[in-house]
N, C-alpha and C positions, 0 to 999 in steps of 0.2 A: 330748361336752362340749368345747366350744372352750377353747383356752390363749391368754391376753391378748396376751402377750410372749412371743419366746424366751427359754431358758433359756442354751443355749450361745453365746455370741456370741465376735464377734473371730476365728472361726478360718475356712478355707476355707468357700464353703459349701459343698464335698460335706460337710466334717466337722460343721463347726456344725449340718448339718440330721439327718445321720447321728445325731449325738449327740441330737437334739431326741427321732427317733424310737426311739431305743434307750432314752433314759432312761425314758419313762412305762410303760416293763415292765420291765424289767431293772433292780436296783438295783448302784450301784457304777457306771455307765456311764461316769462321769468318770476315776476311778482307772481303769477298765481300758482307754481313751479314750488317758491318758496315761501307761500302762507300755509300751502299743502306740507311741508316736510314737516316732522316728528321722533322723536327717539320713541319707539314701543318695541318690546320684545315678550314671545311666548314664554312661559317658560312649566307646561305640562308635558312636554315632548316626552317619550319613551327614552331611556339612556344617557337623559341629561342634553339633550337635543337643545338647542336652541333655535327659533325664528323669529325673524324680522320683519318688522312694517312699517318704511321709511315714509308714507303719503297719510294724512289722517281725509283728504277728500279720494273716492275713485275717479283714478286717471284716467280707466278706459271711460269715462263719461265725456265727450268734447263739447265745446261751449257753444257749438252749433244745433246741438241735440241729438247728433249720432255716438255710436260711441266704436270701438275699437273691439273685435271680435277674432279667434283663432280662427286660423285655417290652413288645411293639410292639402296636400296632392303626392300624386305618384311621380317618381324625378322626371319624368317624360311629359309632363305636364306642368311642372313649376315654372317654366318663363315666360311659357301663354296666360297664364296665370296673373303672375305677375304683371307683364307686360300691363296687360287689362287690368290690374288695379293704378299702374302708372297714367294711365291714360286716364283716367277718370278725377283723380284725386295729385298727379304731380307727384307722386313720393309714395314709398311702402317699407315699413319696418318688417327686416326679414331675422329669422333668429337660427346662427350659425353655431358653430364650433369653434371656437378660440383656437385651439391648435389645430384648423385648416385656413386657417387668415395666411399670408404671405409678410404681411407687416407685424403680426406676434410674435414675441418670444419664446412663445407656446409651441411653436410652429412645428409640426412634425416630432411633437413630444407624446409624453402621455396625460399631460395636462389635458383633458379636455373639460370645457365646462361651458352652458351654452352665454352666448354674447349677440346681441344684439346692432346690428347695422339697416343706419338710414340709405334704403337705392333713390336717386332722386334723377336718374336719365339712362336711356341706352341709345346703344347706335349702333352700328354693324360691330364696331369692333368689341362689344360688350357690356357692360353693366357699369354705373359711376356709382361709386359707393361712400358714404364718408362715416367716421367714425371719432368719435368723438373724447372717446373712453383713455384717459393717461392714469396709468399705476403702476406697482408697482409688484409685478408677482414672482412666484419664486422663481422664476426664468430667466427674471430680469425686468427691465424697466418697457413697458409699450408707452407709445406716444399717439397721440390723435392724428389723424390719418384721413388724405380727400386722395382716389384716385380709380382706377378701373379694373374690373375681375372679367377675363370670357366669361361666356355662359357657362361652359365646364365648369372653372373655379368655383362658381359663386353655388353653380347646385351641389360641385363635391361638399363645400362648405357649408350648407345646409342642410347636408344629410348627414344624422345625428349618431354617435357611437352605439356599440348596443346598450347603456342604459347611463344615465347620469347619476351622482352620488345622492344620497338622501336630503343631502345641505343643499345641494343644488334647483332639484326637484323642489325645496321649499322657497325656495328664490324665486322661481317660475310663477309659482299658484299663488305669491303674493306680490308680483311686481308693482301691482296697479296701487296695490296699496290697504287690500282687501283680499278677499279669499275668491281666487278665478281659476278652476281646474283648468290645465295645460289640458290640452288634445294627448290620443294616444301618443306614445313614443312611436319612434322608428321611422316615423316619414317628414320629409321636407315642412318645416314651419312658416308663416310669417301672418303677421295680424292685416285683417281688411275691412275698412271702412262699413258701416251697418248703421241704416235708419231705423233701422225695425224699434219698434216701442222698448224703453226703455225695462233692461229686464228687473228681478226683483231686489226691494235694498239687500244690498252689502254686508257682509258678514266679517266678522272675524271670527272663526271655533279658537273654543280653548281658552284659556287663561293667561291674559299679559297685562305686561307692565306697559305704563306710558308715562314720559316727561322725568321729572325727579326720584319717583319711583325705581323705572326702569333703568335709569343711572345706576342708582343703590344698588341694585339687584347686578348689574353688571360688572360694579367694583366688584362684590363677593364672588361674583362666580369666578370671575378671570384670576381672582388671587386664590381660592379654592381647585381650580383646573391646573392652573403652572404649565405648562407645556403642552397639555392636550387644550387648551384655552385658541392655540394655533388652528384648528378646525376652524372656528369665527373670526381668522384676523381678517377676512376680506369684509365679515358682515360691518365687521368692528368697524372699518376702514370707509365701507360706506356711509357711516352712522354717521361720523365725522366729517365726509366732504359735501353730505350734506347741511349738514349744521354750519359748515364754513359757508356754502355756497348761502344761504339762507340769510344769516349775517352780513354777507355781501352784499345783496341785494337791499339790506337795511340800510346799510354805509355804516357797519359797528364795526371796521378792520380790527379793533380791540379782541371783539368777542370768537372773530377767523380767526387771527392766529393762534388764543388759547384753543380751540380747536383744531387747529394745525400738530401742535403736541402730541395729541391723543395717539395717531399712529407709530408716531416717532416711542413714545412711553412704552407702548407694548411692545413693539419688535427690541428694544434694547430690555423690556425685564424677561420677555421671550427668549431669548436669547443668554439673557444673563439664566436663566431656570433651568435651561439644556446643560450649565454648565456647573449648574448644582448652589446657583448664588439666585436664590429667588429674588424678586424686588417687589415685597408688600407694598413695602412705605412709598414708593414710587407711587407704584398701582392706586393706592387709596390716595394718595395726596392726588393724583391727576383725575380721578374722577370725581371728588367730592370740590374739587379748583371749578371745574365745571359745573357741577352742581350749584354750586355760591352763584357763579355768573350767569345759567340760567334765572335764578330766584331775583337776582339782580333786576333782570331785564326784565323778568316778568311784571316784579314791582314796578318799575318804572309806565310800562306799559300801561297797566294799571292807573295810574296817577295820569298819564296825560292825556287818556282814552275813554277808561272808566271800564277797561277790559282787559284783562290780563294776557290774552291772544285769541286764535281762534278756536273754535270750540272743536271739540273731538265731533268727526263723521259719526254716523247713528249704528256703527258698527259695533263698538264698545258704549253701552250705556250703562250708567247706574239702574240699578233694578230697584224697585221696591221689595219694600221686607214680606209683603204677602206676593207678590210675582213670583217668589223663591220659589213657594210651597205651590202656587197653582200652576206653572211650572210642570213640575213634578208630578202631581194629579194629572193633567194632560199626556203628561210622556207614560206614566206609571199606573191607571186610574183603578187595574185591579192589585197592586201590589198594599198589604198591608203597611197605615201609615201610623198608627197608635196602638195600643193594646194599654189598657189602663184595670187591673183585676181581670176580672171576665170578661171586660168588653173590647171587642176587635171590630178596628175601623177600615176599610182600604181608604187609598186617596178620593175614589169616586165619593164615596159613602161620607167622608169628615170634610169634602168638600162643599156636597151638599147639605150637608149638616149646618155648615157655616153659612152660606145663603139664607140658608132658613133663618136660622137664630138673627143674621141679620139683620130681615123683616120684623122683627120683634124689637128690637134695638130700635130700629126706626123708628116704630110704630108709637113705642115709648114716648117718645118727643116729638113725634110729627117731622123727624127732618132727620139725616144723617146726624152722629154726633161729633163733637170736634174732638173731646179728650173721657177716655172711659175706662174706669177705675174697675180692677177686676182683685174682687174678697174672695180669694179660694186656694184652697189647696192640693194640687194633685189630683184633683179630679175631673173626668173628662169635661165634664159641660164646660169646664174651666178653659180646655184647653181650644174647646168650639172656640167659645166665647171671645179668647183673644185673637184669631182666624177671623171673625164674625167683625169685630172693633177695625181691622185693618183691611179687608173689604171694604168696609164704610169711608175709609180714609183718614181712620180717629186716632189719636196718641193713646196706645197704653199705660196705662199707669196703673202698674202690680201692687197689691196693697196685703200687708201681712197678715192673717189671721193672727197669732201671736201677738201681734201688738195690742196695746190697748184701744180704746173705743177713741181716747184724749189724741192719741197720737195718730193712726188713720183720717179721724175727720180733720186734724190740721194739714194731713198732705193734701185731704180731697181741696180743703181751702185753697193752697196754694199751688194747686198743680189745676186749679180752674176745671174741674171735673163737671162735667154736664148731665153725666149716666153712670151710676155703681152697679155693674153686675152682683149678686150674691147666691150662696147652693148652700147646700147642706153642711160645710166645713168650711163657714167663716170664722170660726172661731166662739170665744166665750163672749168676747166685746159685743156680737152681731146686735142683741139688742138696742143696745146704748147707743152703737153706731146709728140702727134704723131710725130711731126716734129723734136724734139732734142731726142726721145730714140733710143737707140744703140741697142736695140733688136728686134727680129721679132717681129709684133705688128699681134693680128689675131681678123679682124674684125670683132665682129656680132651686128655689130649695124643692124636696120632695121628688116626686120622680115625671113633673110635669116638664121636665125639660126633655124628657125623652120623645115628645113628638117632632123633637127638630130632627130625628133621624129614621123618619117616615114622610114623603110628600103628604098635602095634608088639599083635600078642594076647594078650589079658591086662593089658596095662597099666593098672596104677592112677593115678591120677591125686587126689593129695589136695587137700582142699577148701582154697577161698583164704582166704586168715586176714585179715582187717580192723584197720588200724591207725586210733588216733584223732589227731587237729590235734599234738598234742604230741608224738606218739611219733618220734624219729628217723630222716628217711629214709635218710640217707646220711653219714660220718663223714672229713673228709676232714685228712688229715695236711699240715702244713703245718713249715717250720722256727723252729728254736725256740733261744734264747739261749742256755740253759743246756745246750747239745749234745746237744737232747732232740726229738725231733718234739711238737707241739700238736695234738692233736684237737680238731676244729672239727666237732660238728655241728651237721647242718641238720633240722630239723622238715619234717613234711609242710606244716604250717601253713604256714611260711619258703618252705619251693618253691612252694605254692598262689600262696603273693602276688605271688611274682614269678612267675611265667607267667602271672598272669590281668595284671600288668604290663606284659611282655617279649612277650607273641603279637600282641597289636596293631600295639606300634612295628614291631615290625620285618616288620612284615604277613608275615607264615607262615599259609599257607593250603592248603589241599587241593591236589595238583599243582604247589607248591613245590617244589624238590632243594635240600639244604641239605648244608653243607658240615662233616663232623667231621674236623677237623687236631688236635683236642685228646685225651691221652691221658685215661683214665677219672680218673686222681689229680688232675686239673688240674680244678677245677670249672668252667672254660668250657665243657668236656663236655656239664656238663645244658643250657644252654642253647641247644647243638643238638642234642641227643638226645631232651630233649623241648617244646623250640619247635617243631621237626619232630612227635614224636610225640603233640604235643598239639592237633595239628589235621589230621593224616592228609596229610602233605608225608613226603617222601623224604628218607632222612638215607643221604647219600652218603659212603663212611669213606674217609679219602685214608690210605695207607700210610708209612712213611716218604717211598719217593720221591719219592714224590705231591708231596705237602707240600713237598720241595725244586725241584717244577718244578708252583709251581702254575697255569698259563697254560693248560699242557699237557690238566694234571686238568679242571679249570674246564671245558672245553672239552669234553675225551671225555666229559665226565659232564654236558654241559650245567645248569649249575649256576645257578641263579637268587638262591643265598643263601652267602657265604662268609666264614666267622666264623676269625678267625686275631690271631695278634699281629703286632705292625706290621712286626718285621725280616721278614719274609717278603717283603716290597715290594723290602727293600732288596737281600735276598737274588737276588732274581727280576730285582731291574734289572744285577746286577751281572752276570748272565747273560746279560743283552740280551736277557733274554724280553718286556720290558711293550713290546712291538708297539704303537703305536697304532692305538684299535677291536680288538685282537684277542681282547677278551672280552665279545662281544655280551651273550650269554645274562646277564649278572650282572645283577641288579635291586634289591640290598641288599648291603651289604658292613660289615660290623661288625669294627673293632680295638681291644683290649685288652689288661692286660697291660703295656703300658708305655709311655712317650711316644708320640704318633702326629704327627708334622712333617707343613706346608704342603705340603713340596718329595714326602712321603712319598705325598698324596692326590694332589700333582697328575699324578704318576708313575702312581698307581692310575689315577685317571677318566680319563687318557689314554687308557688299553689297554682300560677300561671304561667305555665313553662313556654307559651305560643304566643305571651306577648309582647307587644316593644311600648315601652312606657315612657311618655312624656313630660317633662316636668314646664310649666307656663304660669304666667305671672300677666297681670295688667289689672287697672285700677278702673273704677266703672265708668272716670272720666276718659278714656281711650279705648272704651268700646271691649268690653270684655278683656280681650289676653291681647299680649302686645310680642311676649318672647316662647320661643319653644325650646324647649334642651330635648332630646331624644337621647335618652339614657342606653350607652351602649350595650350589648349582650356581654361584650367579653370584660369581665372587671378590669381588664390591665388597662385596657382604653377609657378608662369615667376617668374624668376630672376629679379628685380627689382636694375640695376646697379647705380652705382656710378654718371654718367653722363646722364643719361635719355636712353640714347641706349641701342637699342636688343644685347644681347653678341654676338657674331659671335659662339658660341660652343667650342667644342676640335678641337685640329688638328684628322685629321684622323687615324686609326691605322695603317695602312702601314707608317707613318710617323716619323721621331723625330723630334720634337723642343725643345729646350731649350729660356729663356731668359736671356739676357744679358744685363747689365750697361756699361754705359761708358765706363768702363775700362776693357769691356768685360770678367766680374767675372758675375757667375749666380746669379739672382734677382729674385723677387715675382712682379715687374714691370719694366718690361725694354723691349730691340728692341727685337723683335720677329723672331729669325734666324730658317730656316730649311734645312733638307737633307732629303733624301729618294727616293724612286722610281718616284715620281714626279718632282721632280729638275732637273729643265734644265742642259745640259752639260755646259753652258760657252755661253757669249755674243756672236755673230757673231763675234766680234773687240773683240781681246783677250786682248788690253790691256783695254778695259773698265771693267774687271772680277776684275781689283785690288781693293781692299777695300770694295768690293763687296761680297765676301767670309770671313772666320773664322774659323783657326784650330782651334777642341776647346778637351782640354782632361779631362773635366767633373771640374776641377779647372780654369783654366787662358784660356781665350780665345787668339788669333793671327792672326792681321790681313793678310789677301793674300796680299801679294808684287809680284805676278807674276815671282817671282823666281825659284819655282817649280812646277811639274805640277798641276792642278786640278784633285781632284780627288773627286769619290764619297764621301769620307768620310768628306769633306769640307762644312762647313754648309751656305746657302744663306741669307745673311743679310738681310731683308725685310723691314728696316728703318720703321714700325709700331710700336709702343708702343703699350704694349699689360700688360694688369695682370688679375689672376685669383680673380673673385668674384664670391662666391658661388658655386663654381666646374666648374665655364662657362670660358672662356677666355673672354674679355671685351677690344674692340680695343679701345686706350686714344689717337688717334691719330697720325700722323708722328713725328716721331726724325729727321726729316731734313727739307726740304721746298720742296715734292711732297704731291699733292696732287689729290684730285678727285673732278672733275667740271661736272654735270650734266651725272657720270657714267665713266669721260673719264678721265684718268690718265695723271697728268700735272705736268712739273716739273717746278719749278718757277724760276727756274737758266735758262734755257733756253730763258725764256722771259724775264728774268734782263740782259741776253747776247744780246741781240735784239735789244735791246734801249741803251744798252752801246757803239753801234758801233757809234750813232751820237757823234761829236767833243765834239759840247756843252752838253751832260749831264756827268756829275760827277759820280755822284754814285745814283743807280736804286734799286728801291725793290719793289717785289709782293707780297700783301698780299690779304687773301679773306675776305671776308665782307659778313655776312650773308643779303640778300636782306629783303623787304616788307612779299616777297611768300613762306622763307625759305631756298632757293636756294643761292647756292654760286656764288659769283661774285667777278671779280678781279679786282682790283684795284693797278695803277703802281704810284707810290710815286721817285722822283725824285731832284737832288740839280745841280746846275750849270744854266746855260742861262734858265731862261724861254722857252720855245717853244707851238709855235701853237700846239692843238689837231691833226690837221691835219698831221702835221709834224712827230710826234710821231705813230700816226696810219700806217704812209706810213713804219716805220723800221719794224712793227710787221704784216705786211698785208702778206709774206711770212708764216706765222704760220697757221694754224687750225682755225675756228671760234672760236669754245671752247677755244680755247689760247690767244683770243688777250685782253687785259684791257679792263672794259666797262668803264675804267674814266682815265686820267693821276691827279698828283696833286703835284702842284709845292712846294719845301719846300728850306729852306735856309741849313739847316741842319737837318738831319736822325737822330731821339734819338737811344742814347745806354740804353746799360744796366750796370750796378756797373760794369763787367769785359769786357767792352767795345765790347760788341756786339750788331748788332740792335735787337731792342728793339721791334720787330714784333708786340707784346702784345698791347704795348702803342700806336702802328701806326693804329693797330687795331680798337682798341678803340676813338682813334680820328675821324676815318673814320667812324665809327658806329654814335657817338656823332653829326660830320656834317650834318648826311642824317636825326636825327631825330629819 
């Protein structure tokens, strides 16, 4: 029995027709039509490609338990064909050519592109066809459509042009919603009904965005493309009639219309950009409009549910931060994955390795551990070890050699440690350390750790323990006002997002060497320990030397990727190492950590003439780096900032930032707050998250008082001053008194708390002082009794090197400033003026 009209209209037509065919068996097709839709989009393609994936369930899956399978025939054979799927099933999606339809505007153009039609009867006089699909293409406007094709028509129509465009082809292999190769080209299409056992789960390849993410990502490109952005107006256009249709089915007519805009937005700044009049502000007001009312509803959802919506299909998952690396061992197993002095690991080998050492972990405690503190530096067993700890399922917690013995066993306190690894470069502390920690201590000092990288008889080997998106990868100490270290951790989730980020940019790829100058406490660490191990590249360890002659390193270890903070340039040229050309091999060079200077790059690409150098920025609470600038080749194109400094870039698109003033109102220069998939949960010490946080609802910011819970939606204050020049983000410095000393984050209250404890001094203040070499240096300015150097050394010798003053300086009084605050500026500048 034929159907007059569609029922589904307005959406693509694989969906409109999909849905035609699902409804007349399956009830509910609409509601589960519309808990399935999604905004996700690729965005690894080759030439800036874009793909789409409007379904987060697979559509070919029917709720009968068969599912929807291709199939071809020769044109002499498609109605028999056909025929025989009609008769079995009532109906059969067949997949044509737009421009041989009769009812398209397409119609006998060169438009072709394939489209999809429900046959739901024949009869002598031919095929009943209905169509569901209303848009609007460059041809003109098609409308939805019930009526009859002969048999001719409907096979010319199904017999496909000699190839389809690249954009198209990727519309095909993801219609369902998932990754489904199309049949060969060149013969008649249409999908048929199949019981067969359900085949294997679903995939997406490659790298995308989903939800608020993929929004962001979609402002930027479409205002970054201008005119060539016209390639994705139809994807764009699906994205949107889906999300209206989706809303529909909720009864939120509010949340359609604002998605009704969205096609309308872009054809008018489309159009306005042919004409030489781009429309940013359009562009970004209309996708970030949507963005707000997605988060809106989410929230909502949330609140009356207790879930934010449906969860993503198992096609895109969060990975664990040890999945990355084993992973990679699987795919990679004889490719070299460490080289640390003489010793070279493949992935097989530092895989096994970690098993091993594993069993020893165990065996320690009789049980997996929960959180395990790893005393090392740079050395392999170090880097088993923390492989070995995430196997297990355990939170890492890096622990300084450098520090002192007082300051380690307070983080193992507070970071709940159950197991401290230690080797032969824990440091001077290690004593003091062994005899006052409260935890198992597992020693591989000496060279007994090397049987973890031989099978040994008998060895057990316990089984790997599986962490989920939330549970803590790694837990990293940072300094703290109140003379206290902050734990900061990081979720798997938080590292998921930034490597599925961070491995593109900085193209890390199989046969990579990458460069580790960062000690494990330093979270620039993960991202070359697992940018490298997340795509089966080489992570090359530079020792201390290394690190002071990196021309040298770079060199013997033909280095293709060298990740470091910027005094290292300054350091190296001060040596008259940066040679010009004399570091071929480099083909990505990443600084962070702390300002990166014009005069700094040009000192680099001299000596590195084959690299492209990145400048990134982000605080340990956002998961390592948050912004990238990629420093152009040609000088005429750098952004040439305010202050002499490289910008740090955008934040990321999976990201929001706003900034904020004072009075936490948004600004074109103020503190730099963020939220998103990289934001940590919340300090280890919850009541250090107060002030720390800011509701913010696009008007008046609010600070956290710890009243209520944390929540994603709560943005992380990053105390950086930050404003836009020339499209870049440009860091102006901290709004408080942290700073960055030689790479290493320091808080200068912590050090004024240090010297405040002697009787005799009054009142303490740190400030830095640019040195002779460039290099910051701290300097403690102090009022009350006079005292020895020595004296004042001994309150601060519990600190860090990087933390202790290189001078004290006796004063009778602190200047203020007009509303009597010190006067930082002016102490500054005295201290500059002294030295000369």
């Amino acid at each position: 029995m034929t159907t007059t009209e569609p029922r589904f209209t307005g959406l693509s037509c694989y969906t409109s027709n999909l849905a035609g065919y699902l409804d007349s068996e399956f009830p509910g097709t609409a509601e589960r039509l519309a808990a399935s839709m999604r905004v996700a989009v690729r965005t690894d393609l080759p030439g800036g490609r874009l793909a789409f994936s409007h379904h987060r369930y697979p559509l070919d899956r029917l709720p009968d338990g068969g599912r929807l399978v291709w199939a071809t025939g020769l044109a002499g054979e498609v109605e028999a064909e056909l025929e025989a799927e009609l008769r079995r099933h009532g109906r059969v999606l067949v997949v044509t050519d737009n421009a041989a339809l009769p009812w398209s505007p397409a119609v006998g153009g060169s438009g072709h592109a394939p489209h999809w039609l429900l046959v739901d009867d024949r009869t002598a006089a031919g095929w009943h066809v209905l169509d569901g699909f209303q848009g609007v293409l460059p041809e003109g406007e098609q409308h939805p459509y019930a009526g009859w094709l002969t048999g001719a028509d409907l096979v010319a129509a199904m017999t496909p042009p000699p190839g389809w465009s690249p954009v198209q082809d990727l519309r095909n292999a993801l219609v369902f919603g998932h990754w489904l190769t199309p049949p060969l080209p060149g013969r008649p299409c249409w999908l048929r009904r199949s019981s067969a056992a359900t085949a294997a789960e679903p995939v997406l390849p490659g790298r995308w965005r989903t939800g608020d993410a993929a929004l962001a990502y979609l402002r930027d490109f479409v205002v970054a493309a201008g005119e060539t952005a016209a390639e994705h107006l139809e994807d764009l256009w699906a994205v949107a009639q889906h999300q209206m249709f989706r809303h529909g089915v909720a009864g939120d007519p509010e949340a359609a219309a604002a998605w009704a805009g969205l096609p309308r937005a872009l054809r008018f700044a489309l159009d306005s950009a042919r004409r030489g009049r781009p429309r940013h502000t359009l562009l970004r007001t209309t996708f970030d409009h949507l963005r707000h009312l997605e988060r809106d509803r989410s929230a909502a959802a949330l609140r009356r549910t207790g879930t934010a919506g449906p969860p993503e299909g198992s096609a895109m998952q969060i990975r664990s931060l040890y999945d990355w690396f084993q992973t990679s061992a699987r795919q990679h197993p004889e490719s070299v994955a460490i080289e640390v002095d003489s010793d070279v690991l493949t992935y097989a080998e530092l895989w096994a390795a970690a098993e091993r050492l594993s069993g020893a972990m165990h065996a320690a405690l009789g049980r997996a551990p929960l959180r395990v503190g790893l005393l090392t530096s740079r050395s392999l067993v170090g880097y088993i070890a923390y492989l070995a700890a995430l196997r297990l399922g355990a939170t890492v917690v890096p622990l300084n050699p450098a520090n002192p013995a007082e300051r380690n066993l307070a983080i193992t306190a507070e970071a709940g440690l159950d197991l401290t690894m230690i080797d032969d470069t824990s440091g001077d502390g290690l004593a003091d350390y062994r005899a006052k920690a409260p935890v198992a201590v597992l020693n591989l000092t000496g060279d007994g750790w090397r049987r973890f990288l031989a099978p040994e008889p008998g060895q057990e080997i316990p089984p790997q323990v599986q962490r989920g998106p939330d549970d803590f990868a790694y837990i990293i100490f940072t300094s703290g006002t109140t003379g206290r270290p902050k734990g900061v951790p990081a979720t798997h989730a938080n590292v998921s997002e930034f490597l599925t980020e961070v491995i593109p940019r900085y193209r890390f790829l199989p046969g990579c060497r990458v460069s580790q100058t960062f000690e494990m406490c330093f979270d620039g660490s993960i991202l070359a320990m697992f940018g490298a191990w997340g795509t089966g590249a080489t992570l090359c360890v530079a020792q201390r030397g290394d690190v002071l002659a990196p021309v040298r390193f770079i060199n013997s270890r033909r280095l293709t990727h060298w990740l470091s903070v910027p005094s290292l340039i300054s350091f190296a040229k001060r040596l008259r190492a940066l040679v010009p050309e004399s570091m071929p091999t480099l083909r990505l060079s990443s600084f962070g950590g702390e300002p990166l200077s014009i005069e700094q790059v040009e000192d680099w690409t001299a000596a590195a003439p084959n690299t492209a150098v990145i400048n990134c920025y982000g605080p340990t609470e956002t998961t390592v780096i948050v912004t990238a600038y990629e420093v152009p080749s040609d000088p005429a194109a750098r952004v040439e900032s305010s202050n002499r400094s490289v910008p740090i870039g955008d934040i990321y698109p999976r990201l929001d930032h706003v900034l904020l003033d004072a009075d936490l109102r948004p600004c074109d220069d103020g503190e730099l707050c963020i939220r998103g998939p990289q934001r940590f949960p919340g300090y280890l010490e919850a009541a250090q998250n107060i002030g720390r946080f800011v509701a913010f609802d696009g008007v008046q910011g609010r600070l956290y008082d710890g009243t209520e819970p944390l929540t994603a939606e709560h943005w992380y204050r990053t105390g950086d001053r930050v404003r836009r020049e020339s499209g870049e983000l440009v860091h102006q410095g901290r709004i408080d008194h942290q700073v960055k000393v030689r790479g290493n984050r320091v808080e200068l209250g912590e050090i004024e708390a240090a010297l405040r404890v002697h009787p005799g001094v009054v009142e303490a203040v740190v400030v830095t002082v640019a040195a002779a070499d460039g290099e910051l240096d701290l300097h403690a300015v102090y009022t009350g009794a006079a005292l020895a150097d020595g004296e004042l050394t001994t309150l601060v010798r519990h600190l860090p090197p990087y933390m202790r003053p290189r001078a004290f300086h006796h004063r009778v009084e602190i200047p203020l400033t007009e509303v009597d605050k010190v006067d930082r500026k002016r102490l500054t500048s005295e201290l500059l003026a002294a030295q000369g």
